[in-house]
C-alpha positions as CSV (number, residue, x, y, z in Angstrom):
1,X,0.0,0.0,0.0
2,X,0.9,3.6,-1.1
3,X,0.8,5.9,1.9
4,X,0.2,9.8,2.1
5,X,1.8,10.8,5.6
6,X,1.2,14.1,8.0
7,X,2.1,15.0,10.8
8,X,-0.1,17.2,13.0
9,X,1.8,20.5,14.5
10,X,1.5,19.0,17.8
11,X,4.0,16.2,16.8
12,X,6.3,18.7,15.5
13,X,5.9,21.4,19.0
14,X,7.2,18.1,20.6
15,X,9.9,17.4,17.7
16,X,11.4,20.1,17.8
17,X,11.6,20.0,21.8
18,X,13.4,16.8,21.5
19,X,17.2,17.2,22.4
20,X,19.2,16.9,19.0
21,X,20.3,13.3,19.4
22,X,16.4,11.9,19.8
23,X,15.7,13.9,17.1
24,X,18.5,12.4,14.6
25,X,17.4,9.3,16.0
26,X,13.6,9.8,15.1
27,X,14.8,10.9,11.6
28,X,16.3,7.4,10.5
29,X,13.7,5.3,12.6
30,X,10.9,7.4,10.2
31,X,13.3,6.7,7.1
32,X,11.4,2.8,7.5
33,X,8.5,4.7,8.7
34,X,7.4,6.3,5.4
35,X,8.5,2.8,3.7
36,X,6.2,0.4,6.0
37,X,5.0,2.1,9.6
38,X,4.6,-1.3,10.5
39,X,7.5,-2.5,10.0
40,X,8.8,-5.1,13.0
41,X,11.8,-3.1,13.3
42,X,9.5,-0.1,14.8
43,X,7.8,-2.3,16.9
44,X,4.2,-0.9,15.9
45,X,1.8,-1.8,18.7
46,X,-1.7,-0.4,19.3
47,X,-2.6,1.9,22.2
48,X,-6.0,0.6,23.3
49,X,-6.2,3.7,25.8
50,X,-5.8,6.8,23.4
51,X,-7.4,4.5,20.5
52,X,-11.3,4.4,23.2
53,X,-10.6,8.2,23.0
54,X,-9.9,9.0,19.7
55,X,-12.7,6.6,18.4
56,X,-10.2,5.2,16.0
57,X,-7.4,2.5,15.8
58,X,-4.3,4.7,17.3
59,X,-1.0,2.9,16.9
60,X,2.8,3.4,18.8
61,X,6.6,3.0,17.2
62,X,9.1,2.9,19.5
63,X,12.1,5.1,18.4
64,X,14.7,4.3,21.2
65,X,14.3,3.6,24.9
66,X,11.2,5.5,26.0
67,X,10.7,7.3,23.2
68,X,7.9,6.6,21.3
69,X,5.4,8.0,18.5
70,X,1.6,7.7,18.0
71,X,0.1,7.8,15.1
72,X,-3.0,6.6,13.3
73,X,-4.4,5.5,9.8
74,X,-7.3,7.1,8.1
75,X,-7.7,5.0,4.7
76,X,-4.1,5.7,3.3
77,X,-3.2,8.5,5.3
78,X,-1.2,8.0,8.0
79,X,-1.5,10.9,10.5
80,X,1.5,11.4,13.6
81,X,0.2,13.2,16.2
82,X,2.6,12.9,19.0
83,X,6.2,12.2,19.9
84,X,7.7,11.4,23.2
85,X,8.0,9.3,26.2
86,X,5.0,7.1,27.5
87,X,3.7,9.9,28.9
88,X,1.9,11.0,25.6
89,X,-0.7,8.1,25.5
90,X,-2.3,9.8,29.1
């Protein structure tokens, strides 16, 4: 499947907050992202917490450590809407 990505400006307040390294390391773990964002290597995993609230399938890739980003799928559209530690699916 061909996928359309965005990312929502709250992802990228939080980016951009991210010290330097976490973001480098984001940057090559979304390289396979955009190929496949469920690719074993992210270890994609649903969220069944923040998916009840948003009414919709809402799905985790762990970047390093504690760091993780949510995102979910709307037909082909994949749209990120947060990045950080496990603090983001409260």
């Amino acid at each position: 499947m061909t996928y359309c990505f965005k990312a929502t400006p709250t992802f990228w307040k939080a980016f951009h907050k991210l010290p330097q390294e976490q973001q480098d390391k984001a940057r090559e773990k979304f390289k396979i992202f955009r190929k496949d964002p469920y690719d074993r290597a992210l270890k994609t995993h649903k969220i069944a917490s923040l998916s009840a609230r948003f009414k919709c399938t809402v799905h985790s890739v762990t970047i390093e450590g504690n760091l993780r980003a949510v995102f979910y799928q709307n037909g082909n559209i994949i749209y990120t809407v947060d990045i950080g530690t496990h603090d983001i699916y409260k």
